[in-house]
C-alpha positions as CSV (number, residue, x, y, z in Angstrom):
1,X,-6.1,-19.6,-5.7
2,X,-8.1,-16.4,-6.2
3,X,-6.1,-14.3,-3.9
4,X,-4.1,-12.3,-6.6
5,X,-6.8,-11.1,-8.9
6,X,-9.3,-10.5,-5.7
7,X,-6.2,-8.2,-4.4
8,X,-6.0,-7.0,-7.4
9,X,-9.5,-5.6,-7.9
10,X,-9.5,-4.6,-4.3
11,X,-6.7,-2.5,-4.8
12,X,-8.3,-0.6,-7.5
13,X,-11.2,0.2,-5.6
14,X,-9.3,1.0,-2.5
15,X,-7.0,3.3,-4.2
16,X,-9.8,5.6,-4.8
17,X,-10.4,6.9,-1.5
18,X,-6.5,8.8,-1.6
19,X,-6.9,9.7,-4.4
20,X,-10.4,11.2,-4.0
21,X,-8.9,12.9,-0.3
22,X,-6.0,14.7,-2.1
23,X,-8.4,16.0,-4.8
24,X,-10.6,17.3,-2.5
25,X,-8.6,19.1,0.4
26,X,-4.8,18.4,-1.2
27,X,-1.3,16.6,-0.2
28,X,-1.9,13.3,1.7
29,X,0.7,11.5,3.7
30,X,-0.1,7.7,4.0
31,X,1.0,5.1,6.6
32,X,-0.2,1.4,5.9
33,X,0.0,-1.6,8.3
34,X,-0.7,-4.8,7.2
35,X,-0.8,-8.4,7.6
36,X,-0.8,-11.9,6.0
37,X,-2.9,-11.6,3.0
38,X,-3.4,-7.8,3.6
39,X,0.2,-7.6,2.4
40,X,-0.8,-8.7,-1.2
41,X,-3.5,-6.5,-1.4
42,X,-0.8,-3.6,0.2
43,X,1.4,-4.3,-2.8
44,X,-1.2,-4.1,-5.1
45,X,-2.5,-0.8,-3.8
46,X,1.3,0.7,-3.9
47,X,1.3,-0.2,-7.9
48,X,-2.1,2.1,-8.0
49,X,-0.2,4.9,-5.8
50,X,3.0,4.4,-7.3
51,X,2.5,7.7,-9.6
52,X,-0.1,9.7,-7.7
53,X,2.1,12.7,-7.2
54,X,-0.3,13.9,-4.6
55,X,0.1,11.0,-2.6
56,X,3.0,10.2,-0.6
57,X,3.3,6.5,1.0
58,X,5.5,7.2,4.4
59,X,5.7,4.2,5.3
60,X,4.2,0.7,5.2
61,X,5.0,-2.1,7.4
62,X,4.2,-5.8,6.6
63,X,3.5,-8.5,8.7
64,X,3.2,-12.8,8.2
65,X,4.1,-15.0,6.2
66,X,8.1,-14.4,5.7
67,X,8.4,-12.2,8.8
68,X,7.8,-8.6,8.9
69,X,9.3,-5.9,6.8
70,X,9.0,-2.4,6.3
71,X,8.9,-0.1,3.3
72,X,9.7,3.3,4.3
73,X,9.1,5.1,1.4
74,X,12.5,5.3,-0.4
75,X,11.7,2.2,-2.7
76,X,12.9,-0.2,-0.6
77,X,11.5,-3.0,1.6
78,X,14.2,-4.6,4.2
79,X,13.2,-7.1,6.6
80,X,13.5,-6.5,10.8
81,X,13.9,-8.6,13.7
């Protein structure tokens, strides 16, 4: 299955364009909604955004496969009804 590398050389690229907003016109809040195999690529992209001090992932909800969760920004992910 080529999903993991694909996400993870997706997420690379994608994590640019934060990255490139904050350095142009500053501070950036982020909120990310995704879904079935979005969510690997989501998880991918947090590892890219983890340190960006710039950058600050709000919140990020996940949806498929286990059942949705959401990540809301203090390091952890709990799963909702």
């Amino acid at each position: 299955m080529q999903t993991i590398p694909k996400s993870k050389q997706a997420a690379e690229v994608l994590a640019e364009t934060p990255r490139k907003a904050a350095a142009d016109s500053g501070f950036k809040v982020v909120d990310i909604v995704a879904h079935s195999v979005g969510s690997r690529l989501t998880l991918e992209l947090l590892k890219h955004l983890s340190n960006a001090e710039e950058i600050l992932v709000r919140r990020n909800y996940f949806d498929g496969g286990s059942g949705p969760n959401i990540y809301d920004g203090s390091q952890r992910c709990e799963q909702i009804a």
